[in-house]
N, C-alpha and C positions, 0 to 999 in steps of 0.2 A: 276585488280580483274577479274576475270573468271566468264563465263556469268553464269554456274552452282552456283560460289559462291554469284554473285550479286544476282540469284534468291533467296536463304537460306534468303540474308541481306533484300529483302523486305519484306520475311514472317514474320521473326521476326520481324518489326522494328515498328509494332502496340504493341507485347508480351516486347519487352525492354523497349520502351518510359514509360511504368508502373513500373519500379525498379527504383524509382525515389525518395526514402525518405532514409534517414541516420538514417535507425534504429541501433539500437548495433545486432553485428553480433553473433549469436546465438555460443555456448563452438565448440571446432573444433571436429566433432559429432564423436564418436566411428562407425565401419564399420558397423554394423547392426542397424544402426541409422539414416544413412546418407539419403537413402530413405526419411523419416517421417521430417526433418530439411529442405528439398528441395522442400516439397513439401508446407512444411509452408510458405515458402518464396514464392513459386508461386502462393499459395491460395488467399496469404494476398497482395501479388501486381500485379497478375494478374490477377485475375478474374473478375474482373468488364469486361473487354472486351474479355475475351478467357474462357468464360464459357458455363453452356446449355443455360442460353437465349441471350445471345449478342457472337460471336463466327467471330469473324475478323481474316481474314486471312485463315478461315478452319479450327482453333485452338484451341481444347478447352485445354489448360491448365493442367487440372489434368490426362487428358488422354493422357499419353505418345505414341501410335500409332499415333498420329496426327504429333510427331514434333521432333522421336529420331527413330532414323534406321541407316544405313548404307550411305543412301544418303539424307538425314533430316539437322535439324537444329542442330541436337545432335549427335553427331557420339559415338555408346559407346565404352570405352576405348580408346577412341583418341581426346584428349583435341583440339591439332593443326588443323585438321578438325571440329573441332564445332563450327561453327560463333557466334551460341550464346555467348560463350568464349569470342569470338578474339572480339568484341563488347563492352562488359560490363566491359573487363580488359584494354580496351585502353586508351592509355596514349594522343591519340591523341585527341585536343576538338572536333574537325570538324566530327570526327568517332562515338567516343565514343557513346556507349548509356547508361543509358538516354540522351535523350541530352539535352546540356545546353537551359536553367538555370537548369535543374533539378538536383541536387545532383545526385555523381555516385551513384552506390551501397558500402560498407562499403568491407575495407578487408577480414573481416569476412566472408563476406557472399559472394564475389567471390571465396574463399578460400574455402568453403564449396560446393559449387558448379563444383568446378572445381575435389574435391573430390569425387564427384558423380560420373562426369563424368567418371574422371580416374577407378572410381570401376564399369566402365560395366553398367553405368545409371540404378541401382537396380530396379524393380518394386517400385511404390508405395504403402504402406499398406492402407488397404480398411477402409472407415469412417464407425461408429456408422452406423448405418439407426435409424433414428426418430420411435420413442417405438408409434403403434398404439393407439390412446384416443375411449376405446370405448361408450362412447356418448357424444354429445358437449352442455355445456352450453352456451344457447343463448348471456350470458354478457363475454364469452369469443372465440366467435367464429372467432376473426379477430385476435387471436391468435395462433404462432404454441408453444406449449409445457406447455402452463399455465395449460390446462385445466392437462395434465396428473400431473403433478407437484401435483397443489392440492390435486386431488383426490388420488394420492398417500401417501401424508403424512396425509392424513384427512382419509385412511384406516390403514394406522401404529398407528395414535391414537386413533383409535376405540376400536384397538387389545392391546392396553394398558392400566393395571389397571389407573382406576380413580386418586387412591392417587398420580401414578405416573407422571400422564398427566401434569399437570404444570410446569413441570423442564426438558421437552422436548424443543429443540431448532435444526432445520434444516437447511441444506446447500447445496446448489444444482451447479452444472456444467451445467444442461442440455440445458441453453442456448447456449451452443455452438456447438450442434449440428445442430442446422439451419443454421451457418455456415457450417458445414463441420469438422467432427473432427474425429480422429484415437482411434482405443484402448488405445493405448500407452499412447497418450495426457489425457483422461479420468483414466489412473494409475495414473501417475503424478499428476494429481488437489487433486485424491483421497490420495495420499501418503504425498504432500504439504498440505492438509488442517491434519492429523491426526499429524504431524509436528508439525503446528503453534500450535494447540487447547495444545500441554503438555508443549510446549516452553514458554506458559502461564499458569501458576498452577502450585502452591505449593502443591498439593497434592502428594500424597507417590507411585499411582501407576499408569502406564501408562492408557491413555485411548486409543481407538481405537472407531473411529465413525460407528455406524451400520449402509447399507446398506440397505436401505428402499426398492429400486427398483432394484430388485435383476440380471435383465434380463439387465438393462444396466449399474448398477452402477454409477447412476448420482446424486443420492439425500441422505443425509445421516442425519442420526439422533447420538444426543447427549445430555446426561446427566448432566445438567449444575453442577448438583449435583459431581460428577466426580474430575470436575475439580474446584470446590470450588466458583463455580462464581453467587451462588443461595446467596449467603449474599448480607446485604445491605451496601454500602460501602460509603456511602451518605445519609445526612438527611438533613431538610429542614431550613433552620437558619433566613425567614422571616413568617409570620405570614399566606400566601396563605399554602395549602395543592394542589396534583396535586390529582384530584375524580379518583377514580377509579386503582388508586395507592397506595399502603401502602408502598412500599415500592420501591426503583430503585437499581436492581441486576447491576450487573458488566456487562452481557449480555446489560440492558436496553442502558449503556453509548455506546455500539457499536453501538446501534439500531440510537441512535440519530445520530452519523455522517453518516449511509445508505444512500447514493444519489439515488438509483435504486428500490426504495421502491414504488412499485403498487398495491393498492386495490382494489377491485374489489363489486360496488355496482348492487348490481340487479344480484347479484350471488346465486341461488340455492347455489352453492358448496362453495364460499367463505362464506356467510353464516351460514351453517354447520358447516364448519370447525372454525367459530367464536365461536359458540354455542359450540361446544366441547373440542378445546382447546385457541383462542386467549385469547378470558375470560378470562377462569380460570387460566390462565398463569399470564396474568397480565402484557401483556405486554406494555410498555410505549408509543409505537408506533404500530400500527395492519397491522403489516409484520411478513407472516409466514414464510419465509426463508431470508437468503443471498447466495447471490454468492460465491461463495469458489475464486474465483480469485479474486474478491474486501477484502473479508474478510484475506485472507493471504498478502495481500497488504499493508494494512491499519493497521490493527489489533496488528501487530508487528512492527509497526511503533510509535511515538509519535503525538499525546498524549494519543492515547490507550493503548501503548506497557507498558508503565511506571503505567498507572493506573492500567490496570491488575491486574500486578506483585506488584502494593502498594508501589514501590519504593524510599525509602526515599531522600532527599534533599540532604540529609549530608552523606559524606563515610564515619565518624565514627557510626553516625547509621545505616548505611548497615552491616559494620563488628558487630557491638553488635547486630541483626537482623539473622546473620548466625552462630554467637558462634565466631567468629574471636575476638584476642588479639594481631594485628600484633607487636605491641610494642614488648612486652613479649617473641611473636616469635622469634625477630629479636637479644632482647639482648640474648637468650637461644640456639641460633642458630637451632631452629625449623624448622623455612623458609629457605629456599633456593633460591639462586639467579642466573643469568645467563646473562650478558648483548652480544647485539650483535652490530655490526657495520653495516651489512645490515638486513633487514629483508623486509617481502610481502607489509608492511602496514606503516611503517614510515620512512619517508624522510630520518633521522637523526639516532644516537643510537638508540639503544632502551634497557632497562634492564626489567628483567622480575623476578618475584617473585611469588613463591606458598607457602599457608598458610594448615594447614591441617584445614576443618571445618565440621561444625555437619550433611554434606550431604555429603562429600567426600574432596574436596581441590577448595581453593581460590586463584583466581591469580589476581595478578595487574601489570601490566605494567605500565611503565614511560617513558612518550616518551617527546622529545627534540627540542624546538627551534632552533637550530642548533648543529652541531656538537662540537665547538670550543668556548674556555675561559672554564667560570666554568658550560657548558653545555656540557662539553667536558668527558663521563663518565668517562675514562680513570686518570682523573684527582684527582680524589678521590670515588671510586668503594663504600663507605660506607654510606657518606653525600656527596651527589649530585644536581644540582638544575634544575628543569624538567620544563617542560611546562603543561603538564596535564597529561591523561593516562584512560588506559580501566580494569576493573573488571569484571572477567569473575568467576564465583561459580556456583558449582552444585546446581540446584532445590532436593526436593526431590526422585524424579520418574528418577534422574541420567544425564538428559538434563540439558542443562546451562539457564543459565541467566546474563546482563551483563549491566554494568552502566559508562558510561563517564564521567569523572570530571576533571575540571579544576585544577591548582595547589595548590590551597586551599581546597582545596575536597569537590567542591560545584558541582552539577549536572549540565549537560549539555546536550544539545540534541545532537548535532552534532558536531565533532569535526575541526578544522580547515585546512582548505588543505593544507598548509604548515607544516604543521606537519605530518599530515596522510593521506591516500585515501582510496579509497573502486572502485578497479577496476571492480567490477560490476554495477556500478550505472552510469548512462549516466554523472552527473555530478562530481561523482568522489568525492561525501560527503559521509563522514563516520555518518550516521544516528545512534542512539542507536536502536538496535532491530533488526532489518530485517537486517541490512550490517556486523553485528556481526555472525547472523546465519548461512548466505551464506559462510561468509569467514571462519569459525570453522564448516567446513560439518562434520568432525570425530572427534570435541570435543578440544581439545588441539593441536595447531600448530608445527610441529619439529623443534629445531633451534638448531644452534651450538654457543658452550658460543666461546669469542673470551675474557673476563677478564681472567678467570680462567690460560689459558696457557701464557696470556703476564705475570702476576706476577708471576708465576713460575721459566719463567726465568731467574726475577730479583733478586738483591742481597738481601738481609736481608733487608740493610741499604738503602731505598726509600723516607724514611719520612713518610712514610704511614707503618699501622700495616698491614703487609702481612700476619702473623698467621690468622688474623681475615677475611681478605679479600679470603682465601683460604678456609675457614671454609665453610663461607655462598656463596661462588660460587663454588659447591660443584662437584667433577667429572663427567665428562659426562654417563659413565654407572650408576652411584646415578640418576644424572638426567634422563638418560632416561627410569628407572625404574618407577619413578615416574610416566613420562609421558606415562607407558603402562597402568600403573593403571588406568590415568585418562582416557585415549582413551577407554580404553575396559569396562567402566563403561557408557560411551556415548554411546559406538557402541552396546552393549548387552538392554541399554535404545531405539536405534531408533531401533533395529532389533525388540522389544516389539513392536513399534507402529505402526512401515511400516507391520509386519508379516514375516519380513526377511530382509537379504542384497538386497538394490538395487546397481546400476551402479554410479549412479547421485544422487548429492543434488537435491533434487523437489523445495524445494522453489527458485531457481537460475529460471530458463527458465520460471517457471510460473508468477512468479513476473516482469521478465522482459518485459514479453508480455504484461502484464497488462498496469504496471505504464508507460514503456520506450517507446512501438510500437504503432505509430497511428493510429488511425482507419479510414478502406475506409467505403464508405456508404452500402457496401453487410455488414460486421462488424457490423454497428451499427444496421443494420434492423434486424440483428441477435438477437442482444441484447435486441431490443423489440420485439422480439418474430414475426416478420411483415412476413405473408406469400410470399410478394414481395414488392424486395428494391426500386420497383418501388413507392409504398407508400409515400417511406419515400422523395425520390427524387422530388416528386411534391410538398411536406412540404418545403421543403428548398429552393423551388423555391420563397416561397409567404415574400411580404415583413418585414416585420417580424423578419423573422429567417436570411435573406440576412444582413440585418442592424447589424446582431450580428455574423456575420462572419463564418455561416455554407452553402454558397453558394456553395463553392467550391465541397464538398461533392457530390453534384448533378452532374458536370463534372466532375468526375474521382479523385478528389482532397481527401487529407486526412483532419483531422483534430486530436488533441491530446485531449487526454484523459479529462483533468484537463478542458478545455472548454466544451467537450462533457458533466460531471457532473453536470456543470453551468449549463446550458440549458435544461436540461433531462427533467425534471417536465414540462416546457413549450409543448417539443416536444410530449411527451405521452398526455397532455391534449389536444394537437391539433389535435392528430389522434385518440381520443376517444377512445384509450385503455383499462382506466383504470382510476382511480384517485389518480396518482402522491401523495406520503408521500415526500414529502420533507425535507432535511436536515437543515430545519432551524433553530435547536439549537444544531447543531453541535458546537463543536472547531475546527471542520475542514475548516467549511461553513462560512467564516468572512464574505459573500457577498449575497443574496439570494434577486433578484434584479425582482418586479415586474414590469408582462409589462405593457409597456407605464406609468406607472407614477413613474418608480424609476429614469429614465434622470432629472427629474425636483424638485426633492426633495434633495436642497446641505445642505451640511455638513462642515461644517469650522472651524476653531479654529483661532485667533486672531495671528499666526504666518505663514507666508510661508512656504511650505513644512512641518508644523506641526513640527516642530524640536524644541526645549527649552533647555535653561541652569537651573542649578541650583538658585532657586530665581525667575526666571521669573513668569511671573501672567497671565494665560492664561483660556482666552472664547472661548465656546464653542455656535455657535448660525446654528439653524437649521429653512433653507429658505422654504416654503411650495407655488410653482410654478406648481403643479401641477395640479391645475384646478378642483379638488375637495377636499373637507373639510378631514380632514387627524384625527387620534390620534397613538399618540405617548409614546415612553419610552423610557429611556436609561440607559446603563449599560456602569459602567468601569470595565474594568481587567489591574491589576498589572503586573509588569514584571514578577512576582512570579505565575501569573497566579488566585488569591484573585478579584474574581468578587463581588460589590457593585451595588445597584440599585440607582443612581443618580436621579430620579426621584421615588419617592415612591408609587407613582400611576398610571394609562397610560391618559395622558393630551390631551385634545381638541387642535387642531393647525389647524385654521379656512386655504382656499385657500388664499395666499398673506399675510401671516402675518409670524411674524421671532420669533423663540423662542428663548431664550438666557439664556444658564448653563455658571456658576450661576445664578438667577434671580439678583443680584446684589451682586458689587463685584466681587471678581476672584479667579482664584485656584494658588495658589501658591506652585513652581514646588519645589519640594524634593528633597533632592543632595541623588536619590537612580539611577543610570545608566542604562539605556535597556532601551526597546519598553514595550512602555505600550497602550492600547487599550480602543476607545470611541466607543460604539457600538449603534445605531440608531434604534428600530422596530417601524413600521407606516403601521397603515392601511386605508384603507376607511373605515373599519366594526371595531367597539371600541369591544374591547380583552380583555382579563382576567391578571392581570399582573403575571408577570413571579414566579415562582420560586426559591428561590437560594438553592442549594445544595451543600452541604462542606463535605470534609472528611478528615480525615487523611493520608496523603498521595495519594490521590487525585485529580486530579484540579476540580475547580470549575465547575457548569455546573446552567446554569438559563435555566428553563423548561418554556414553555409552555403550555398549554391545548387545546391542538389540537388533530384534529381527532378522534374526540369522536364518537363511530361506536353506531349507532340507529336501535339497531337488528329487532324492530318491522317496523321500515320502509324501512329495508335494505339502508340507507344512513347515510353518513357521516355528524356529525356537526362540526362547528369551521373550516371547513378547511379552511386552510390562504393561498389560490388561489391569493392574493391581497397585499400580506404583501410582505412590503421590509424591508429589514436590510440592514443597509452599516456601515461596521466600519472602524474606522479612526485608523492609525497606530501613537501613540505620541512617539519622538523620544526624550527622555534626554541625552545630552553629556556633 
């Protein structure tokens, strides 16, 4: 190596040993993109050490003067001169950087890099600057962007009639500019959340969310009325009422799984903004916004994705729900069909059918445990035998909607890898909702039938009715007539809600970042808003947080997302933020684990690994080792998702003593198959027992009475600072 190139290799070799996580490697970027994808990668893995306050090596990161030129670490337009290249793509261990153990970098995102390079190392496009607050309240002053936040949607609902004010619901991006963020990245969250909000709603006409803060475009307001979501879709089927609720919108069921939800007492401005809209809104939880990255995340995901939309159980009630008669279709030769041999999403065949319905056309697919025997389409194109399959129909407003089911036409969340994938998603499950969206970005997929031309060239005489078979796999210009209708009925739908043609699907990148990319500790202190991630790096130092595996954070280390939510409420109570809403009556949140007394509070069932057969007789007894006097509740959920309060009251469960469901006798297991669920709440402070709420189409949801806001004393009651839940997963085979 040449002494010139060994100087480049120690510059770099503090800026590489940071590209060290196997995120998924962002779409292979368009040329006027390549810039803003490079820079993300370097933001989000370099900057802990090559930024303005830690700058190793002379480098800061986002400033290309420091590290691309002619005799630099970046040569532009000459990959083979770039050591940072010849580094990060080597094959060799002893070279390569990161170096081992650390994960290389992902194809992707050498590949994107190297694209950069080759294009002349583009400039980087310039971040947001942070929207000046002009005056700070004292109970938000150890925050950057809370204070403008509020006072901005607490001046959009000043300027909006009274009658209106209640069915206003906001969503904001702007914590990511204390990160660091571009225009472009601030489109995209804005085009990805106007996406998700019509991809839910059966209403007839697109919405589009208003821009509250007009100068940076980070906080947006919407009409829940709009999109149909001011109904109540749930009512109470035990004898508690929830005060100060009459009712739980379709909004409230999102409020409850929010992990990131901070209030703010001894707030002049929060406050206010209680006094003029939390009230009167009514909402279930006192969080005046979401994040648009958690909310496009989640939201279209299950079990919101499905409540929404009110999705029925059964595929003949989804088709009698959209006007469909596929039967009738299919003897009339209405439908049309098309099977293929490959296709983007399943392993196997696949055949595909569209229905005409009372918003424009219905399609089902049939997809296949394997190719061969009588899963073998070829074998009989009319009555075939499938493994499950996806339902994709127009909403009103011309955007899809789409449901998974098994072979029996029973609902599913997720489909099985061996049948299908969703090459967007790190694990490569085909989720209902979000992996549907991504993968149908212009509405209807192109395929080529491959039935239609094999029986054509066959004789008469097959054994099989080829008149008929010819009929319903109808020619390809028939079909693909069809599919301009349905494409241009979607694409005249998102051009409604984007304001025009974009480049990209928005939910693809924005989603990815969320759910898939882990976060460093500059990330997270973003996320709470911390003027310096040096805050948060002394939090994670204290024991505490080290026993729950956020040490790493502090040296340079990531952590994933799914742990970071776990902990959130901890971490914002300990740096006196805020007062953490926690997601404790989520269906997201099976675990909501207080400190220091949830290690000592077990959970058991009367079998190993909680697994049971049909018949079996199984207890439940709950151990109270935690060193003060405890009360208790429990709740079960059905594989169907049918929450029961197994306790009818919440029960005294003294320190040292063992509670035991049933109090005598045992439960006797059902020959019904799936995961069914025992759910534990306990506190030190005795609670109000929960709520159940039911609806049709649905799932359950048991409420609590928490956070009841005390406007005359500006503080919260009931908050369950103390409360653990642990549910037990019961397994029937």
């Amino acid at each position: 190596m040449s002494h010139t190139r060994l100087l480049k290799w120690i510059t770099l070799s503090f800026i590489i040993a940071v590209f060290s996580i196997n995120i998924p490697a962002p779409a292979v970027a368009q040329q006027d993109n390549l810039a803003a994808e490079v820079k993300q990668i370097f933001r989000t893995r370099c900057l802990e050490c090559h930024g303005d306050t830690r700058r190793e090596a002379d480098i800061n990161i986002l400033d290309l003067s420091t590290f691309v030129g002619a005799e630099s670490s970046v040569v532009p337009g000459n990959v083979d001169e770039s050591v940072l290249y010849d580094y990060i793509a080597s094959d060799d261990e002893d070279f390569r950087m990161p170096e081992a153990p650390r994960p290389p970098l992902t194809t992707g995102e050498i590949e994107t890099i190297r694209k950069w390079i080759e294009a002349k190392a583009p400039a980087f496009p310039r971040d947001v600057p942070l929207p000046e607050e002009a005056k700070q309240d004292p109970a938000l002053a150890n925050t950057i962007g809370t204070e403008f936040v509020l006072t901005e949607i607490l001046k959009f609902v000043e300027a909006t009639p009274r009658k209106d004010r209640p069915f206003l619901r906001f969503f904001s991006s702007n914590h990511l500019l204390a990160s660091g963020v571009t225009a472009e990245e601030l489109v995209e969250q804005q085009h990805a959340l106007a996406k998700a909000i019509n991809h839910l709603s059966w209403m007839r006409d697109i919405v589009k969310p208003i821009s509250v803060d007009k100068k940076s475009n980070t906080i947006f307001a919407v009409d829940i009325r709009k999109l149909g979501w001011q109904k109540s879709d749930v009512n109470p089927v035990s004898q508690q009422v929830l005060p100060g609720n009459e009712t739980v919108d379709k909004y409230d069921l999102i409020l409850l799984e929010y992990p990131y939800g901070i209030a703010f007492e001894n707030s002049e401005t929060f406050d206010r903004l209680w006094d003029v809209y939390l009230k009167p809104a009514g909402l279930i939880r006192p969080i005046p916004y979401l994040r648009i990255d958690w909310f496009i995340s989640v939201a279209t995901q299950s079990p919101l994705y499905e409540d929404l939309l009110e999705l029925p159980h059964e595929l003949d009630q989804l088709e009698q729900l959209i006007g469909v008669d596929s039967e009738s279709n299919l003897s009339s030769f209405t439908a049309a069909r098309a099977g293929m041999t490959l296709s983007g999403v399943s392993r196997n065949n696949r055949i595909v059918e569209r229905h005409p319905s009372r918003n424009g056309a219905y399609w089902k697919s049939y997809d296949f445990q394997t190719s061969k025997g009588l899963q073998n389409m070829f074998a009989d194109p009319l009555d075939f035998h499938y493994a499950g399959g996806e339902m994709i129909w127009n909403l009103p407003n011309g955007l899809q909607a789409y449901l998974i089911t098994d072979n029996a036409g029973k609902r599913i969340l997720e489909a099985p890898t061996t049948i299908v994938t969703d090459k967007f998603s790190e694990d490569r499950v085909v989720r209902n909702g979000l992996a549907c969206m991504r993968c149908h970005d212009r509405g209807m997929k192109r395929f080529a039938d491959n039935i239609r031309p094999a029986f054509q060239s066959l004789p008469d005489r097959t054994g099989m009715n080829k008149q008929e078979i010819l009929k319903l796999y109808i020619d390809k210009p028939a079909m693909d007539e069809l599919l301009d209708q349905d494409e241009q009925r979607f694409q005249t739908a998102m051009e409604q809600a984007l304001g025009g043609t974009v480049k990209h699907e928005p939910l693809t990148a924005t989603t990815r970042k969320f759910l898939d990319a882990p976060l460093t500790l500059t990330q997270a202190a973003a996320e709470l808003g911390l003027k310096e991630p040096g805050q948060l790096s002394a939090v994670f130092k204290l024991p505490q947080f080290t026993q729950l595996g956020l040490a790493g954070l502090s040296t340079g280390g990531v952590i994933r997302r799914d742990t970071w939510e776990d902990y959130y409420d901890r971490v914002v109570r300990q740096l006196g933020i805020g007062t953490p809403v926690a997601a404790v009556d989520g269906l997201t949140r099976p675990d909501h684990l207080a400190e220091g007394l949830a290690q000592n509070l077990k959970v058991s069932t009367n079998k190993k690994g909680n697994t049971f057969s049909p018949g079996d007789e199984m207890v439940i007894t709950i151990k109270n080792e935690t060193g003060v006097d405890l009360f208790i509740e429990l709740v079960g959920t059905s594989a169907r998702g049918r929450k029961v309060a197994l306790t009818k009251q919440v029960l005294p469960l003294k320190n040292g003593t063992v509670y035991r469901f049933p109090e005598t006798g045992a439960i006797k297991i059902q020959p019904q198959l799936g995961t069914e669920f025992i759910t534990v709440f306990a506190s030190p402070r005795k609670f109000a027992p929960g709520v159940l709420l039911r609806g049709e189409n649905v799932g359950d949801r048991f409420i609590h009475d928490f956070y009841n806001y005390d406007h005359n004393q500006s503080r919260f009651k009931n908050n369950p600072s103390q409360l653990i839940k642990k549910t037990l997963n019961i397994e029937t085979r």
